[in-house]
C-alpha positions in Angstrom: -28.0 -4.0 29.8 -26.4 -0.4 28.8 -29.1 2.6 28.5 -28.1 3.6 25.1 -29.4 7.7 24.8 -28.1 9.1 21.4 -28.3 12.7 20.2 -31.5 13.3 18.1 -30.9 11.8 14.7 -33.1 13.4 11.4 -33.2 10.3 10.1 -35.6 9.0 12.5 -38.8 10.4 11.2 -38.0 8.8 7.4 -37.6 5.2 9.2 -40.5 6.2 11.2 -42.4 6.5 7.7 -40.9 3.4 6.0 -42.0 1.6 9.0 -45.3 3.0 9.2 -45.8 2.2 5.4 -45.3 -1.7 5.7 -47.5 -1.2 8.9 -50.4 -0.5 6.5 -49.9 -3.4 4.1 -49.3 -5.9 7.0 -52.7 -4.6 8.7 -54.5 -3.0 6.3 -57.5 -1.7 7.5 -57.5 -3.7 10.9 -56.1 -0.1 11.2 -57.5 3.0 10.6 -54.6 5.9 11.5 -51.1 5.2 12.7 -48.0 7.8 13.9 -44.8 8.1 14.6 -44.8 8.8 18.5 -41.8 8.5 21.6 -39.1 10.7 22.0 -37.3 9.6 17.9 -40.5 12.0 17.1 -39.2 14.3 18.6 -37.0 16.8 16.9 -34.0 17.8 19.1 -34.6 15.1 21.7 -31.9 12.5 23.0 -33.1 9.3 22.9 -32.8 5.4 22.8 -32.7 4.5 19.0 -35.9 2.7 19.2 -38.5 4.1 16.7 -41.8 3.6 18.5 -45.1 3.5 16.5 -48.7 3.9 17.6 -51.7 2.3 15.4 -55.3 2.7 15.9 -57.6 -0.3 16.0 -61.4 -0.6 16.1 -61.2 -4.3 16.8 -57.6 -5.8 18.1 -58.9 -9.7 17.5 -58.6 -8.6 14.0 -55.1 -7.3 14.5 -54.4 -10.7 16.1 -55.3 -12.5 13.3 -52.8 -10.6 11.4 -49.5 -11.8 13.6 -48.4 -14.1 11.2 -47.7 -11.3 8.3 -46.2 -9.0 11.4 -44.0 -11.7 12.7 -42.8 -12.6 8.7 -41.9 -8.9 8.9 -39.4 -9.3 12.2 -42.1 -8.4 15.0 -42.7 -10.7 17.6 -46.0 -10.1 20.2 -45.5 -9.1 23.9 -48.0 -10.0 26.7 -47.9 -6.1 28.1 -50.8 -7.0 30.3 -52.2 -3.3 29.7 -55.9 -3.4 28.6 -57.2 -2.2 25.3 -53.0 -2.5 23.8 -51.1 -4.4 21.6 -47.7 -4.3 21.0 -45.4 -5.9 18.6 -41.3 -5.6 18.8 -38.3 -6.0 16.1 -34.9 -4.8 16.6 -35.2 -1.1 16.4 -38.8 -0.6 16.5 -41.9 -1.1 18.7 -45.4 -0.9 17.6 -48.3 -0.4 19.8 -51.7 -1.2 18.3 -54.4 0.5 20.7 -57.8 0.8 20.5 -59.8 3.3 18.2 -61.7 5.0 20.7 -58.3 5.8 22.6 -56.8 7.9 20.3 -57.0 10.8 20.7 -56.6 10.6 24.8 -53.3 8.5 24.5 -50.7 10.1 26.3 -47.8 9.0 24.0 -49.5 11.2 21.2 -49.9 14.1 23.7 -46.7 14.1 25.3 -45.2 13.7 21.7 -46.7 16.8 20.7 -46.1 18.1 24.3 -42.6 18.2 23.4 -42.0 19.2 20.4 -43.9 22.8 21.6 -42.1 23.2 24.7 -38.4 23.8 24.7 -38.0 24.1 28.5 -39.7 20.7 29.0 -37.9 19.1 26.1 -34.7 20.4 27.4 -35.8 18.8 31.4 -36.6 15.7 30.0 -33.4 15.3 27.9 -30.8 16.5 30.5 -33.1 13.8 32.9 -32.6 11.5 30.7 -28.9 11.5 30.2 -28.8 11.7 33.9 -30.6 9.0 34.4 -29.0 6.4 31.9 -25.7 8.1 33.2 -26.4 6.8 36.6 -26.9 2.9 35.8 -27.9 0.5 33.6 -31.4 -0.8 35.0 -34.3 -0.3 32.8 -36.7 -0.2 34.9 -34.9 2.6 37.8 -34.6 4.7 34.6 -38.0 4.4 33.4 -39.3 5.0 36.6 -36.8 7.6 37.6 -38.1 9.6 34.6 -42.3 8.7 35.8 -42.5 12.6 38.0 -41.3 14.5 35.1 -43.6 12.8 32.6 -46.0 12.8 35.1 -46.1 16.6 35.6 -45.9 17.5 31.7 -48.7 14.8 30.8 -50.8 16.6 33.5 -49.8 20.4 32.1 -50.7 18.7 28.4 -53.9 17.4 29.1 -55.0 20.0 31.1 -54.3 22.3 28.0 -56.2 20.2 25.9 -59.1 20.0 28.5 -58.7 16.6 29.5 -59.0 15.0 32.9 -55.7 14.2 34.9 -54.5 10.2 34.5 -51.8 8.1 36.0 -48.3 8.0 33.3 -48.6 4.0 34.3 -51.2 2.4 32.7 -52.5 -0.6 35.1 -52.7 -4.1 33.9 
């Protein structure tokens, strides 16, 4: 499997939107907020051309019962094993569902906004990146190979916001 890392692309954010629209009128208010998050969110950033999506829930049974409508739109569940986290693929787009009470702590948003107000971390994590996908074609060396520089910024960007220090890995 090639790592596919393309030069930032403006047209992310309006797929982003589109996608984020049907979201809502799959789910409805099983969801309460939802955002385009990952590095396509990012403007300037390399990345893969996967649009990633974040939804808050307050109850994800009630998302559950809603798979039918999100699979007749193209996404499929996957078992993540990560507590309180949903998340739903199609071809070109992922969409995690997490829990309400999680929002505002979820380091997806907060590196997301991380980025797009640091250029010297932006510019790290995009040369690592290239580096990285560069060097092989194992997902899982280059996701880990990029865990100590995600792990550094996540700790500068909660710290900034006054938040406690967590581990980049959720466990399962």
């Amino acid at each position: 499997m090639t790592i596919e890392i393309r030069e930032y692309d403006p047209g992310w954010p309006a797929l982003a939107e589109r996608a984020l629209t049907e979201a809502f009128e799959v789910l409805g208010d099983t969801i309460t907020v939802a955002e385009h998050v990952g590095s396509t969110a990012v403007p300037g950033l390399p990345a893969k051309p996967i649009i990633d999506l974040m939804a808050a829930a307050p109850d994800l049974d009630a998302v559950r019962d809603r798979e039918p409508a999100l699979r007749a739109r193209g996404y499929g569940y996957i078992d993540t094993g990560m507590p309180r986290r949903l998340l739903y693929r199609r071809p070109g787009y992922h969409l995690h569902i997490v829990t309400a009470d999680t929002w505002d702590t979820r380091n997806q948003r907060i590196l997301r906004d991380h980025l797009r107000a640091n250029a010297g971390d932006r510019e790290a994590y995009a040369a690592l990146k290239r580096e990285l996908a560069a060097a092989g074609d194992d997902p899982d060396a280059y996701t880990r190979g990029k865990t100590a520089l995600i792990q550094r910024m996540m700790d500068d960007a909660r710290a900034e916001r006054g938040l406690p220090p967590v581990d980049v890995w959720e466990a399962g």
